[in-house]
MDAnalysis code that builds the backbone (N, CA, C; Angstrom):
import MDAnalysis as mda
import numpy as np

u = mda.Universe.empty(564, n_residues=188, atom_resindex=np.repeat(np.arange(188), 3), trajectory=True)
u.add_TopologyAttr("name", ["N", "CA", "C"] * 188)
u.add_TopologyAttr("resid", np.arange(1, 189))
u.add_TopologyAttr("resname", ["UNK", "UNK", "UNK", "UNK", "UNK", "UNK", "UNK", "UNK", "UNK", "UNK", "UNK", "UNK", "UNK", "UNK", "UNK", "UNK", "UNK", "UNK", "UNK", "UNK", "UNK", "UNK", "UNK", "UNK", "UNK", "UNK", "UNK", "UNK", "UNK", "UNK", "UNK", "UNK", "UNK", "UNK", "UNK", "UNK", "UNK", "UNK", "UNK", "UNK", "UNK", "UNK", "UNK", "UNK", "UNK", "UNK", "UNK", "UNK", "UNK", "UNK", "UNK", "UNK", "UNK", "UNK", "UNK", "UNK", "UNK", "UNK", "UNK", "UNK", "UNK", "UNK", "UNK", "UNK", "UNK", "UNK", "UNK", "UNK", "UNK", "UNK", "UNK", "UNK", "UNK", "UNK", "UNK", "UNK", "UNK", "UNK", "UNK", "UNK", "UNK", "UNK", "UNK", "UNK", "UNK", "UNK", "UNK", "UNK", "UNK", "UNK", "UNK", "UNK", "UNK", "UNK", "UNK", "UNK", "UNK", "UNK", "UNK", "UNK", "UNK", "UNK", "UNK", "UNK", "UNK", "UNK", "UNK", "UNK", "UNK", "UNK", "UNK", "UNK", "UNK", "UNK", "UNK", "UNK", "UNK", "UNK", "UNK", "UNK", "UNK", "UNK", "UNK", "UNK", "UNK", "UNK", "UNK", "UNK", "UNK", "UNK", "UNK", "UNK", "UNK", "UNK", "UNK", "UNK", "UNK", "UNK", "UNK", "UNK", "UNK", "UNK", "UNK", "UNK", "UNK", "UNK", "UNK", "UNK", "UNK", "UNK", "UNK", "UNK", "UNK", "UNK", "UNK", "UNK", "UNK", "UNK", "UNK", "UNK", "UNK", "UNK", "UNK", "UNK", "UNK", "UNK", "UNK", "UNK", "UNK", "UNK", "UNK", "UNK", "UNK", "UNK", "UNK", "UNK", "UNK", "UNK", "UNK", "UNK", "UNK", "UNK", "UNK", "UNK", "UNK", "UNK", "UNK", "UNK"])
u.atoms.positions = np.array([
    [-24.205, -1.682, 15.138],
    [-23.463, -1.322, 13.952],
    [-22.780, 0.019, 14.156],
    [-21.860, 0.164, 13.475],
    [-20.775, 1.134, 13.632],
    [-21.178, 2.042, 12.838],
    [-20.240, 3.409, 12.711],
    [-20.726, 4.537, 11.716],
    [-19.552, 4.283, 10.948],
    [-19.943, 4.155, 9.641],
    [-18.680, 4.853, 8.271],
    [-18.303, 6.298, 8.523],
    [-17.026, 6.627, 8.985],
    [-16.487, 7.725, 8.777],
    [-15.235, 7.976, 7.365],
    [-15.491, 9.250, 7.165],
    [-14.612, 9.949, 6.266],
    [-14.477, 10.743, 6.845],
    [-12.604, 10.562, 7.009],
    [-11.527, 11.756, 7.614],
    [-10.270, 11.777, 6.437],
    [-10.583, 12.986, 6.418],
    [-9.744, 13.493, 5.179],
    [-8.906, 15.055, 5.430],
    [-7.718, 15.336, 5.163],
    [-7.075, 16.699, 5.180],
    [-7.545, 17.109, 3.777],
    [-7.475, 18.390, 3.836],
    [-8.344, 18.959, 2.171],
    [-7.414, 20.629, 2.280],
    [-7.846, 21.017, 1.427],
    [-7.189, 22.120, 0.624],
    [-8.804, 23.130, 1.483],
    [-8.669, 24.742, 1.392],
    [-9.191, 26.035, 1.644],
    [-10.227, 26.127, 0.813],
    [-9.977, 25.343, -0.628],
    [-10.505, 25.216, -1.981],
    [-10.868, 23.897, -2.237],
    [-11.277, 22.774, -0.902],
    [-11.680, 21.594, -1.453],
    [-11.308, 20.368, -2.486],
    [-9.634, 20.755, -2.289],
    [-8.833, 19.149, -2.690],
    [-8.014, 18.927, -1.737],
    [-8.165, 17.477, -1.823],
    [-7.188, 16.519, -1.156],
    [-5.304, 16.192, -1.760],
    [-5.420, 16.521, -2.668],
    [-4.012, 16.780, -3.593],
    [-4.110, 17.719, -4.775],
    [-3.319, 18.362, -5.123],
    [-3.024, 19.220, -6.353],
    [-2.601, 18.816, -7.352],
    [-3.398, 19.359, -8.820],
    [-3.459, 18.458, -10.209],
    [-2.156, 17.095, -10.547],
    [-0.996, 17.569, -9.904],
    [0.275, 16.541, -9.612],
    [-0.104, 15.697, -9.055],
    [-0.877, 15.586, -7.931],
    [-1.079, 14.542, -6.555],
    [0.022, 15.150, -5.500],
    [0.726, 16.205, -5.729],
    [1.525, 16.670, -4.317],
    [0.002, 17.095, -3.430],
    [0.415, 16.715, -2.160],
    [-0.196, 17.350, -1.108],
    [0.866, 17.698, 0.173],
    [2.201, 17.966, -0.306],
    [3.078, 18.697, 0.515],
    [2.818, 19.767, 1.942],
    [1.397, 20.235, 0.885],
    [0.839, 21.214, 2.405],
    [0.593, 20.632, 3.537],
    [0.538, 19.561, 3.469],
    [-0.869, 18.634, 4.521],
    [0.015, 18.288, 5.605],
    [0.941, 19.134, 6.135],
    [1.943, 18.713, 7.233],
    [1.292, 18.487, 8.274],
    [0.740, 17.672, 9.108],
    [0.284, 17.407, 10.462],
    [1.416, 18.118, 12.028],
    [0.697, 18.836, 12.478],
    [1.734, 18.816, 13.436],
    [0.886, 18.157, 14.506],
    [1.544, 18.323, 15.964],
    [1.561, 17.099, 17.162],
    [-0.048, 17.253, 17.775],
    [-0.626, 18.472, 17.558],
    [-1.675, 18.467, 18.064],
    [-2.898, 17.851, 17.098],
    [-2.870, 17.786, 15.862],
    [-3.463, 17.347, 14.467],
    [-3.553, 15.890, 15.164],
    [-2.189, 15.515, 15.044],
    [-1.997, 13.688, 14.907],
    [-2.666, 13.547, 16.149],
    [-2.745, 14.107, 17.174],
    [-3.278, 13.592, 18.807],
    [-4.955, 13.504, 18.407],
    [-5.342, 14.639, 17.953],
    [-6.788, 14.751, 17.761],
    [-7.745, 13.303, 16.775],
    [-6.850, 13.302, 15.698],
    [-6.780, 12.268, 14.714],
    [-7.043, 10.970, 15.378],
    [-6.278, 10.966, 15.900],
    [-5.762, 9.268, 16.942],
    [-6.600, 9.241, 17.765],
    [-7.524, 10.283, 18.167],
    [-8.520, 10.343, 19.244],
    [-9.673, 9.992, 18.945],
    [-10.074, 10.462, 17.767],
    [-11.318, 10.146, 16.250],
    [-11.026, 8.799, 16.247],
    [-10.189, 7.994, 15.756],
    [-9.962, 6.888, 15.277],
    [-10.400, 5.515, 16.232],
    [-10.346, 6.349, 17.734],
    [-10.249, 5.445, 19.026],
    [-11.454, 4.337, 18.946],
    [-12.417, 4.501, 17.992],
    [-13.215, 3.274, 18.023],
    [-13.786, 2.643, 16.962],
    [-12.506, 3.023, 16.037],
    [-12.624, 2.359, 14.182],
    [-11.761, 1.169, 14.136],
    [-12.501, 0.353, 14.174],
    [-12.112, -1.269, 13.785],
    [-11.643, -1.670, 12.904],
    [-12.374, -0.881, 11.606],
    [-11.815, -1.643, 10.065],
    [-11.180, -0.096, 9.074],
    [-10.036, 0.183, 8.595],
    [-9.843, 1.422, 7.553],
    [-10.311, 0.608, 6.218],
    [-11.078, 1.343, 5.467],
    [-11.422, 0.914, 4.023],
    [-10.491, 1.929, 3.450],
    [-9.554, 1.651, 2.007],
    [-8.505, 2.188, 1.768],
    [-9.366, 1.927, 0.219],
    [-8.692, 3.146, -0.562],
    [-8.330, 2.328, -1.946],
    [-6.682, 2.266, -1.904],
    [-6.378, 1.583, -3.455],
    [-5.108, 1.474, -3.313],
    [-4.241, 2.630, -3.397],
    [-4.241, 3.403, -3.243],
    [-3.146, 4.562, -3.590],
    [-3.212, 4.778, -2.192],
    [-4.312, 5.198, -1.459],
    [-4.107, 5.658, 0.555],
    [-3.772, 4.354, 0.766],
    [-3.780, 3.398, 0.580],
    [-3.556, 2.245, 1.330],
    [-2.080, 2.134, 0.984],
    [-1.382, 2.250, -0.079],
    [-0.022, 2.315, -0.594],
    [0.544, 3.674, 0.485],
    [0.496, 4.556, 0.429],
    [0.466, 5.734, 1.595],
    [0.920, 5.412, 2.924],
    [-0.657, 4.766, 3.277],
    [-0.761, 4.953, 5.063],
    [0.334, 3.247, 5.389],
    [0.417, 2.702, 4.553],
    [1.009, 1.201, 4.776],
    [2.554, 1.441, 5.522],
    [2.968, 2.368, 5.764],
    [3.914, 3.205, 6.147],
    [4.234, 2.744, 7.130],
    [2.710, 3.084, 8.203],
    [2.862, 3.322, 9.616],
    [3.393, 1.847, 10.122],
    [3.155, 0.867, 8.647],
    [3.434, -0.477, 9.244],
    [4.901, -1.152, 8.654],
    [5.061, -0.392, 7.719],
    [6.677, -0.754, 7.271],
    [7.750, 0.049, 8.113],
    [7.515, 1.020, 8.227],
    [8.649, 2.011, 8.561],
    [7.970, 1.887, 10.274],
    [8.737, 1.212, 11.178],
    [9.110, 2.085, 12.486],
    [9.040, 3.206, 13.003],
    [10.262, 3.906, 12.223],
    [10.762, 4.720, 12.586],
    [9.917, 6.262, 12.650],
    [8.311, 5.581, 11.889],
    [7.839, 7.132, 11.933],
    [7.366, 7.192, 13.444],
    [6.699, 5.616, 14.090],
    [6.374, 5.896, 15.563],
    [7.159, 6.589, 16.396],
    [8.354, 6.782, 16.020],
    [9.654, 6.781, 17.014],
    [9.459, 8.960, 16.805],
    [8.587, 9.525, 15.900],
    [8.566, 10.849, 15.571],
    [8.362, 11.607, 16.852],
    [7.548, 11.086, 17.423],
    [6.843, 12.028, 18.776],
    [5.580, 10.721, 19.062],
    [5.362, 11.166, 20.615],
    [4.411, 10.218, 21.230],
    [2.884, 10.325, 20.673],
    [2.657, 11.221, 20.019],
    [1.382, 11.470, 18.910],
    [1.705, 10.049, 17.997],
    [2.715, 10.631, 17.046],
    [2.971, 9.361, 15.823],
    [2.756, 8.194, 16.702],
    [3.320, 7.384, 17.816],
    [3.550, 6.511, 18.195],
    [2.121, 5.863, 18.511],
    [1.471, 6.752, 19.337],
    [-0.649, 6.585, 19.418],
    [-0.775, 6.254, 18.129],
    [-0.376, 7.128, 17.173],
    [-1.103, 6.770, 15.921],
    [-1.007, 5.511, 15.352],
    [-0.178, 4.991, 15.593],
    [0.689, 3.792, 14.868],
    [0.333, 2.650, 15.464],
    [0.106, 2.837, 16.530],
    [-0.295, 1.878, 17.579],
    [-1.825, 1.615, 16.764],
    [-2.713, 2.685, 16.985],
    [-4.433, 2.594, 16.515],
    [-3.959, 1.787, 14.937],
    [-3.179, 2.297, 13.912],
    [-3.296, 2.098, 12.658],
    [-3.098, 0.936, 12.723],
    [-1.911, -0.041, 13.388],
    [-1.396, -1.330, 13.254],
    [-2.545, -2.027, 13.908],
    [-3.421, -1.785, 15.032],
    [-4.072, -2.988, 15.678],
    [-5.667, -2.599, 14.717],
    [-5.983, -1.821, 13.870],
    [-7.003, -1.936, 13.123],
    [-7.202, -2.866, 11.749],
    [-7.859, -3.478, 11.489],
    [-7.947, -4.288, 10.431],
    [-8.076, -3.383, 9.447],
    [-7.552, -3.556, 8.226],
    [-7.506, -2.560, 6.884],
    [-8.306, -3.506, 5.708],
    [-8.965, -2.779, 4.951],
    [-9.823, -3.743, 3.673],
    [-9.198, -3.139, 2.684],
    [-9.075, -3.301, 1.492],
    [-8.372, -2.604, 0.680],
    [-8.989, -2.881, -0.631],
    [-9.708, -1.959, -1.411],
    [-10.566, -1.979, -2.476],
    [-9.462, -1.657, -3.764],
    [-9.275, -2.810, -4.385],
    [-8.693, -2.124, -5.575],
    [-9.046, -3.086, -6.751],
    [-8.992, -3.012, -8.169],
    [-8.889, -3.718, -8.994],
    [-7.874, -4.162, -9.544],
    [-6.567, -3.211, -9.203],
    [-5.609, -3.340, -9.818],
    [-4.195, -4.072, -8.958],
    [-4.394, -3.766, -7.745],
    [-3.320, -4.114, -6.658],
    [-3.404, -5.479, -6.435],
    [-1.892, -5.749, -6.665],
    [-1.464, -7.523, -7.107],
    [-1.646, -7.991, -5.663],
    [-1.155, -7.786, -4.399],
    [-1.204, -8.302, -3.571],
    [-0.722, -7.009, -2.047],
    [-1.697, -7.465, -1.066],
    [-1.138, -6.892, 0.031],
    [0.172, -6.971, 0.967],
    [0.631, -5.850, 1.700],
    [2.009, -6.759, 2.578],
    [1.818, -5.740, 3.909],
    [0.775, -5.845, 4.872],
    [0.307, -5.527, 5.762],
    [0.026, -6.266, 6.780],
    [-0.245, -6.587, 7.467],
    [-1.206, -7.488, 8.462],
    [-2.540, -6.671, 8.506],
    [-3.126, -7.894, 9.026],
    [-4.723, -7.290, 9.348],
    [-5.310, -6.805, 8.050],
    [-4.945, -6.905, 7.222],
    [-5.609, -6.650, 5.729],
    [-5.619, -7.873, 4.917],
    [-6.860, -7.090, 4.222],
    [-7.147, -8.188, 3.127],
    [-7.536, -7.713, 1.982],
    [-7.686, -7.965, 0.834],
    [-8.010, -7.140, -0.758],
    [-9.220, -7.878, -1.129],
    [-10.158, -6.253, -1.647],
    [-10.918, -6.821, -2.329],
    [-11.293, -5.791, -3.528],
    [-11.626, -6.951, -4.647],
    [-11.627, -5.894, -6.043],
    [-12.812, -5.528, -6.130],
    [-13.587, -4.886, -5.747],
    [-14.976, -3.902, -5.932],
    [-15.401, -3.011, -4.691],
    [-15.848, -2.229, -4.223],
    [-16.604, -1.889, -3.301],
    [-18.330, -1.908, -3.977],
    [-18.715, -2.872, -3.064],
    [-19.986, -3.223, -3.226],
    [-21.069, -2.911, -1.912],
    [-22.134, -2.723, -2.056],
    [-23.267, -2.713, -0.945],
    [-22.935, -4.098, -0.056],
    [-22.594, -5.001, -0.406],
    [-22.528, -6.558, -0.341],
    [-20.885, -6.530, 0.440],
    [-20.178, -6.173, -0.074],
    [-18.790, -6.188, 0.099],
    [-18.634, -5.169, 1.523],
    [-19.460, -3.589, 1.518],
    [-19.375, -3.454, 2.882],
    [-20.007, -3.882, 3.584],
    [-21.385, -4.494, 3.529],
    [-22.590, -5.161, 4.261],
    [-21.320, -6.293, 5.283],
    [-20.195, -6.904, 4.392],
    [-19.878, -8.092, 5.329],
    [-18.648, -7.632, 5.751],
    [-17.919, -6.712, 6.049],
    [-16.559, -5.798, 6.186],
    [-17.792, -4.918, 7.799],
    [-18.522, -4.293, 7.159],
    [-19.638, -4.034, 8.410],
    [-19.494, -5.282, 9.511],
    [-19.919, -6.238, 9.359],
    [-20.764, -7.255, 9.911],
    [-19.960, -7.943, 11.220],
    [-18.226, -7.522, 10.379],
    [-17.194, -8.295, 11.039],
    [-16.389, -7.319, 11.889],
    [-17.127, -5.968, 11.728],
    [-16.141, -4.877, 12.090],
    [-16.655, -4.487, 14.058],
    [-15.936, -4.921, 15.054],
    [-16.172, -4.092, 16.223],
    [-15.857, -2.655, 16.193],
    [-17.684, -1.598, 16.229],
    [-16.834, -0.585, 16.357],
    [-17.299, 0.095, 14.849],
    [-16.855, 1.652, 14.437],
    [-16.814, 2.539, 13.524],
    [-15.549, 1.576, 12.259],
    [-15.656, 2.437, 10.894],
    [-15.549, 1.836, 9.618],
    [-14.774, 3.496, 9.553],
    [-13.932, 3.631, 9.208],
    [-13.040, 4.742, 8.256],
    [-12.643, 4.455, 7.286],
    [-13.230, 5.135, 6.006],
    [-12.576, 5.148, 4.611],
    [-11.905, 5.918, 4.354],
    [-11.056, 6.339, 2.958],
    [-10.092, 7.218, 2.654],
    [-9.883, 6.580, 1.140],
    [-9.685, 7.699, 0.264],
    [-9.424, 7.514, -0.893],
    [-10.375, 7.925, -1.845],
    [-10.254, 8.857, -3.090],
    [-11.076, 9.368, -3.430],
    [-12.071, 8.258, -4.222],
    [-11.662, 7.115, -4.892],
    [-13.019, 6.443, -5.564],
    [-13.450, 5.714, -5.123],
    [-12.724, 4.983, -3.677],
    [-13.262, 3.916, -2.796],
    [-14.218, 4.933, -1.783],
    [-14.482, 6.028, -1.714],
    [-15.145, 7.199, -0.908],
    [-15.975, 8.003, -1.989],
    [-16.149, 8.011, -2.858],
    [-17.158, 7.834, -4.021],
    [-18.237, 7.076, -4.261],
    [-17.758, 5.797, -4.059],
    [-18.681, 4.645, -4.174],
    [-19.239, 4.768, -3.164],
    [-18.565, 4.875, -1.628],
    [-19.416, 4.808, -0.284],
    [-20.841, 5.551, -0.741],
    [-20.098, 7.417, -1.370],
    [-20.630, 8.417, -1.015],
    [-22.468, 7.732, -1.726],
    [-21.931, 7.520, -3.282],
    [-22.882, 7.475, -3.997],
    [-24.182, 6.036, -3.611],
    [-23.351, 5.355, -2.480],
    [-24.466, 4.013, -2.181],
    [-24.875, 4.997, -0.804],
    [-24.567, 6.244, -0.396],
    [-25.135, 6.400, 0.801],
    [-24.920, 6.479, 2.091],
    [-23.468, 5.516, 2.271],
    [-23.305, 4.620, 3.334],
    [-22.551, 5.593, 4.191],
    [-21.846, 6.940, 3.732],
    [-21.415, 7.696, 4.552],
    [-22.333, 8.952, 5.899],
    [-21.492, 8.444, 6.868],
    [-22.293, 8.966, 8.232],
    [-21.861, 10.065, 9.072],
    [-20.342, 9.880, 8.836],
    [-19.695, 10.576, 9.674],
    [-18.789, 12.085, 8.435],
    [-18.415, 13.096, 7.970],
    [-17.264, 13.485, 7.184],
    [-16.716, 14.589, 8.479],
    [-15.467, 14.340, 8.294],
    [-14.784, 15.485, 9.220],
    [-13.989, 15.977, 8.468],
    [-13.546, 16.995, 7.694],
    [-12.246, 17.708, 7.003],
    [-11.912, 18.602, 7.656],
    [-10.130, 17.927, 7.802],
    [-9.048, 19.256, 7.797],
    [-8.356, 19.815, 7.259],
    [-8.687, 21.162, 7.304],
    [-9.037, 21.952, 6.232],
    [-7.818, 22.589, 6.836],
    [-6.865, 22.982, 5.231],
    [-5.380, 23.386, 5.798],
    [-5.816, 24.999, 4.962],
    [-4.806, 26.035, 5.522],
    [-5.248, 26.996, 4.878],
    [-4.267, 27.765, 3.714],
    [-4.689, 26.620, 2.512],
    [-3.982, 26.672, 1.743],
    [-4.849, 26.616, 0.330],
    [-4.729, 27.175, -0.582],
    [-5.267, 26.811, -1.669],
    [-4.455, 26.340, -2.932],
    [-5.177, 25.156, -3.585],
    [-4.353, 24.529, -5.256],
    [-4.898, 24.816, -6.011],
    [-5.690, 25.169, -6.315],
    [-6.914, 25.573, -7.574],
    [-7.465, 24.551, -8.935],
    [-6.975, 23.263, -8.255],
    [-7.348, 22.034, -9.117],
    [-6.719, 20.918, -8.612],
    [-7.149, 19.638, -8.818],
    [-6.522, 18.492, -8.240],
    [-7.591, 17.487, -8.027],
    [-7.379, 17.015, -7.020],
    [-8.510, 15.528, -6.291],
    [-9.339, 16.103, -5.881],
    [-11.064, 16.342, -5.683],
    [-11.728, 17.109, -5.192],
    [-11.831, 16.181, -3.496],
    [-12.808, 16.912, -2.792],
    [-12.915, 16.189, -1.403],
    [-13.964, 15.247, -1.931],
    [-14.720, 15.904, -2.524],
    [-16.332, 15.059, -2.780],
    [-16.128, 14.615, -4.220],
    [-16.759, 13.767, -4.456],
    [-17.266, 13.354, -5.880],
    [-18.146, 14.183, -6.626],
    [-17.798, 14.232, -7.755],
    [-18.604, 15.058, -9.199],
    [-20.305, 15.052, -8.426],
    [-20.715, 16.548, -8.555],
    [-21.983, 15.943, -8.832],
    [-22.938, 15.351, -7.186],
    [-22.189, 15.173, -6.266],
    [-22.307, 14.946, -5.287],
    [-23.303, 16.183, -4.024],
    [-25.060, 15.543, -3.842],
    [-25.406, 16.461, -3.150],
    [-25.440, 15.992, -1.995],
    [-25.528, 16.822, -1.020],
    [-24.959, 16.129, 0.720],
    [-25.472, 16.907, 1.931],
    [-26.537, 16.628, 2.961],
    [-26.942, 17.995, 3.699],
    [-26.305, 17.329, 4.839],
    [-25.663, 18.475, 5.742],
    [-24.551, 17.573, 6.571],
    [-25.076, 18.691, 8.084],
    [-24.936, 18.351, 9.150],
    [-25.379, 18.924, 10.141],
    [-23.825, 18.853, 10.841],
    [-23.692, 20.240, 11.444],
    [-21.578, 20.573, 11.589],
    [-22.173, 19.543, 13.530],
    [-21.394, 18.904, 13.571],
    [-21.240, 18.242, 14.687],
    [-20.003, 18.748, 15.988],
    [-18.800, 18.884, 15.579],
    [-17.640, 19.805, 15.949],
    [-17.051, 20.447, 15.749],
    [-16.074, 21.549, 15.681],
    [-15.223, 22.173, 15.216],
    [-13.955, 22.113, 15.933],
    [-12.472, 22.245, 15.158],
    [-11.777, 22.372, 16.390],
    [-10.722, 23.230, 15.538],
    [-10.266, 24.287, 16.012],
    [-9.017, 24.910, 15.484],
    [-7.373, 24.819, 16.140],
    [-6.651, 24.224, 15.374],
    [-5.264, 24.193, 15.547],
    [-4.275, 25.624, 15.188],
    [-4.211, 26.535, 15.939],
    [-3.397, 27.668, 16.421],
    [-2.183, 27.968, 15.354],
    [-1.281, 27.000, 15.780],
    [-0.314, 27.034, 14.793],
    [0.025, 26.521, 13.827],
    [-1.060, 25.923, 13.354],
    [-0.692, 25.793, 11.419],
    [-2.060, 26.536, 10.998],
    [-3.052, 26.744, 11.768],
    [-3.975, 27.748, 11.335],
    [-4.999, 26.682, 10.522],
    [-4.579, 25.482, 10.674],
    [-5.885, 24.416, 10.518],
    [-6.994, 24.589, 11.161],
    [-8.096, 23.654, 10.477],
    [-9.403, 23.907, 11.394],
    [-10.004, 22.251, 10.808],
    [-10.471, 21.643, 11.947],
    [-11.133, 20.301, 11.561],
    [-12.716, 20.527, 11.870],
    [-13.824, 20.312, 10.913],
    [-14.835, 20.463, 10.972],
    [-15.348, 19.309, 10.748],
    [-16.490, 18.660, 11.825],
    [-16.908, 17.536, 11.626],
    [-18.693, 17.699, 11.424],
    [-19.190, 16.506, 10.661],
    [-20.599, 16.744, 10.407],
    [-20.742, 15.622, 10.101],
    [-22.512, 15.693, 10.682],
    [-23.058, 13.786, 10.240],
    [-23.650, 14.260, 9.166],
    [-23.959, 13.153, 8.428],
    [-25.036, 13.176, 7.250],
    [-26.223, 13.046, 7.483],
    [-27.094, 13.850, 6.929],
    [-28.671, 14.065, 7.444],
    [-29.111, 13.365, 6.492],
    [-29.993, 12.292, 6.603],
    [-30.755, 11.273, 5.763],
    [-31.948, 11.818, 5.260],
    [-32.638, 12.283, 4.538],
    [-34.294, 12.769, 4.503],
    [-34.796, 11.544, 4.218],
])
């Protein structure tokens, strides 16, 4: 069995978007996306809710972002040949490949998204990564942490959320003055 990871860009101050939902800051540059794409190298299935899944669906409509630099192009490559699950209640229908919709995230619902997955599980999205958080199921969190602050918005974590995390890597990016910090979750 694979590990559930959560990889997320976040705010100095611990949001993922500002009270709007802009996250304008969150510019990736070439060394970000390489590192990213490197993490990803053995995640089989992305669990999305619908708003990241509306987002990242990009890498599969638009071309032209592979065509950005040979980073984007890795990336696009990993994003398109990974299977995507997509948790929503509200989203009428998918237009992806390799995805499929489902309306709940359940113990049950990842138990068989697990079962079928070669390889690590990446989620994204703050209530489909809520539910993980609060059934447990998260193993892996890495945030990159931009050095920027919003002072309200999407938090990284859920309300209420306690978590003892052991720092696994660090890595600092020079010129945007990012820093990606990774940590497993310590089970007691």
């Amino acid at each position: 069995m694979g590990k559930l990871l959560y990889l997320i860009s976040c705010t100095l101050d611990g949001y993922i978007a500002d009270e709007t939902g802009d996250l304008s800051w969150a510019v990736p540059d070439e060394a970000m996306v390489e590192s990213v794409t490197a993490d990803l190298a053995n995640v089989g299935t992305h669990l999305y809710g619908r708003r990241m899944y509306e987002s990242m669906a990009v890498w599969e409509t638009d071309p032209s972002l592979a065509e950005g630099s040979p980073a984007a192009a890795a990336f696009a490559e990993n994003w398109n040949r990974a299977h995507k699950v997509v948790f929503s209640r509200t989203l009428g229908d998918i237009w992806t490949e390799r995805t499929r919709l489902e309306r709940e995230f359940t113990v049950e619902a990842f138990d068989r998204v697990e079962a079928e997955t070669p390889g690590d599980l990446l989620i994204e999205g703050p209530t489909v990564t809520a539910a993980a958080f609060e059934l447990g199921l998260v193993d892996v969190v890495s945030l990159m942490v931009y050095p920027v602050t919003v002072g309200a918005g999407t938090k990284v974590f859920p309300e209420g959320l306690k978590l003892n995390l052991r720092l696994l890597s660090e890595q600092r990016f020079d010129r945007t003055g990012m820093v990606k910090l990774t940590y497993e979750t310590v089970r007691s």
